[in-house]
C-alpha positions as a Markdown table, in Angstrom:
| # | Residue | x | y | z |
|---|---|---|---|---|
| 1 | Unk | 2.3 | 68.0 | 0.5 |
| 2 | Unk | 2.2 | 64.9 | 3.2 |
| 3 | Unk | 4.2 | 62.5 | 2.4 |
| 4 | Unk | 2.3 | 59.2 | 2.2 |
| 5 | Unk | 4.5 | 55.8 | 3.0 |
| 6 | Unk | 3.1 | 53.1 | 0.9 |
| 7 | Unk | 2.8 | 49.6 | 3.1 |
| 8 | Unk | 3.8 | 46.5 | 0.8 |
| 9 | Unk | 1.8 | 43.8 | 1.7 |
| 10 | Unk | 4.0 | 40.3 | 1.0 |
| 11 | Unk | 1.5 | 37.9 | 0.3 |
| 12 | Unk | 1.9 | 34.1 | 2.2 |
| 13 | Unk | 1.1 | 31.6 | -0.3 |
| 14 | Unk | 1.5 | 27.9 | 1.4 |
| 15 | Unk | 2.7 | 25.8 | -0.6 |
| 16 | Unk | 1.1 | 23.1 | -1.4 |
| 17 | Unk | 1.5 | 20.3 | 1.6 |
| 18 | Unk | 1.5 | 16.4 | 0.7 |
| 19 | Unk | 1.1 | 14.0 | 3.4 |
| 20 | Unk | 3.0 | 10.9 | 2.9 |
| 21 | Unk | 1.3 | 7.5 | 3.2 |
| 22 | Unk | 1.9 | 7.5 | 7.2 |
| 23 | Unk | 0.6 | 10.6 | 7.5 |
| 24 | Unk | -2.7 | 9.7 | 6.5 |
| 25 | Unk | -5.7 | 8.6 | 9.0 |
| 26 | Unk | -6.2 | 5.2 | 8.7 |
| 27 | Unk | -9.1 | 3.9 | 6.7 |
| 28 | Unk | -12.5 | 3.5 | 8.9 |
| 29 | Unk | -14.0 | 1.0 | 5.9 |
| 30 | Unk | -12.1 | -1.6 | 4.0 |
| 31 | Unk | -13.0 | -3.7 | 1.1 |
| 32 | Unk | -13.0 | -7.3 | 0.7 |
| 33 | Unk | -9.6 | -6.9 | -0.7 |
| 34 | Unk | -8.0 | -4.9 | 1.7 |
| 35 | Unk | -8.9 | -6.8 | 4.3 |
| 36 | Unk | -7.5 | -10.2 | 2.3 |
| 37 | Unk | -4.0 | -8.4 | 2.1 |
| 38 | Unk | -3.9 | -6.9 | 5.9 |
| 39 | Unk | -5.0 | -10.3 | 7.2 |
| 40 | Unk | -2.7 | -12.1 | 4.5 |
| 41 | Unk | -6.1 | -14.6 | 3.6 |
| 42 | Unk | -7.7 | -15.2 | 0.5 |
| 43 | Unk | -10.9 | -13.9 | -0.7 |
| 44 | Unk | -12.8 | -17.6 | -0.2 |
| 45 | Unk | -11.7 | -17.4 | 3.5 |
| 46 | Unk | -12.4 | -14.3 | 4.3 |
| 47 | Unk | -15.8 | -14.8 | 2.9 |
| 48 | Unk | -16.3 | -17.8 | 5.0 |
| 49 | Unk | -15.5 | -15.7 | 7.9 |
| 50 | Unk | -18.3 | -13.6 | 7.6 |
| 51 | Unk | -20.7 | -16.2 | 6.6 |
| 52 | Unk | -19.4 | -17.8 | 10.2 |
| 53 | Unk | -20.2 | -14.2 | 11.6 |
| 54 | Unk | -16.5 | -14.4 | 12.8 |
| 55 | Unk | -15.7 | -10.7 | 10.6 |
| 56 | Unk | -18.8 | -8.7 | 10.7 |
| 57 | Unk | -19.5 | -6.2 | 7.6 |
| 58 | Unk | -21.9 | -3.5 | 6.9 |
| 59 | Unk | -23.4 | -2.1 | 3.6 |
| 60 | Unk | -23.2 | 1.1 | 1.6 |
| 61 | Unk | -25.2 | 0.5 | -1.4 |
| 62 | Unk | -24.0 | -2.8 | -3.3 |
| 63 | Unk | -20.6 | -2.5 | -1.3 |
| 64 | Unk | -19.6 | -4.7 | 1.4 |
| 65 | Unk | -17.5 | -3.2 | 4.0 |
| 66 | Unk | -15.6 | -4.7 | 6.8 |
| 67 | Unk | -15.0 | -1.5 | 9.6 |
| 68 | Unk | -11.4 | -1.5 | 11.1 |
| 69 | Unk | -13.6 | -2.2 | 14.6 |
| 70 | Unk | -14.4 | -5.4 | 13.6 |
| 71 | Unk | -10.6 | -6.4 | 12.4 |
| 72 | Unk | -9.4 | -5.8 | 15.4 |
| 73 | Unk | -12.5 | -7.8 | 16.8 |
| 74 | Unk | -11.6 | -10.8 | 14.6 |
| 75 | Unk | -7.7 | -10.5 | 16.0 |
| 76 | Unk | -8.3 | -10.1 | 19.5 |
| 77 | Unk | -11.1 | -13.5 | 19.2 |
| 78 | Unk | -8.2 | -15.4 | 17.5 |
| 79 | Unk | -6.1 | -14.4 | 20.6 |
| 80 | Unk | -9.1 | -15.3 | 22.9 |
| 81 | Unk | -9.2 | -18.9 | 21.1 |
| 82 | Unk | -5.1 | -19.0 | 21.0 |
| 83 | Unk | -5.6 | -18.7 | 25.1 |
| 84 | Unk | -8.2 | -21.0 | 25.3 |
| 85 | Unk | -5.7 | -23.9 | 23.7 |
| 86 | Unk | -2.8 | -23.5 | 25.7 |
C-alpha cells in the first residue's frame, strides 16, 4: 500500500471590507441640495446661479445635476472676480 498524504486546503475568506466616508471617491454629480450645503447657500440662490449661467447643470431624466467640474468652476470665477476688486 502507498501511503497517500492528504493536502488540507485552508480556505481565505476576506472579510468583508468597509470604507469609511473618506475612503470613498468623491461624487462626480450632485444634487441641488448638496451643492446648497458644500457652498453653504440656499436653494433660491443657487437656483439663480444657474439661471445667471454662473453654476452650469446637466440632466439625467427629470434630475438636475450640478458636476463637481463646474463647482470648482463657480469657486475659481468668484476668485477671478475677488482679484478683479482689489
Amino acid at each position: 500500500m502507498t501511503s497517500h498524504s492528504r493536502h488540507s486546503v485552508t480556505a481565505v475568506t476576506a472579510s468583508p471590507r468597509y470604507l469609511s466616508r473618506e475612503q470613498l471617491p468623491a461624487p462626480v454629480l450632485y444634487r441641488v441640495a448638496d451643492v446648497m450645503e458644500l457652498l453653504h447657500m440656499s436653494r433660491s440662490v443657487i437656483y439663480e446661479l444657474i439661471r445667471e449661467g454662473r453654476l452650469r447643470t446637466v440632466h439625467e431624466g427629470r434630475s438636475r445635476l450640478i458636476p463637481a467640474a463646474a463647482i470648482t468652476e463657480y469657486v475659481a470665477l468668484l476668485e477671478r472676480e475677488a482679484r478683479g476688486k482689489q
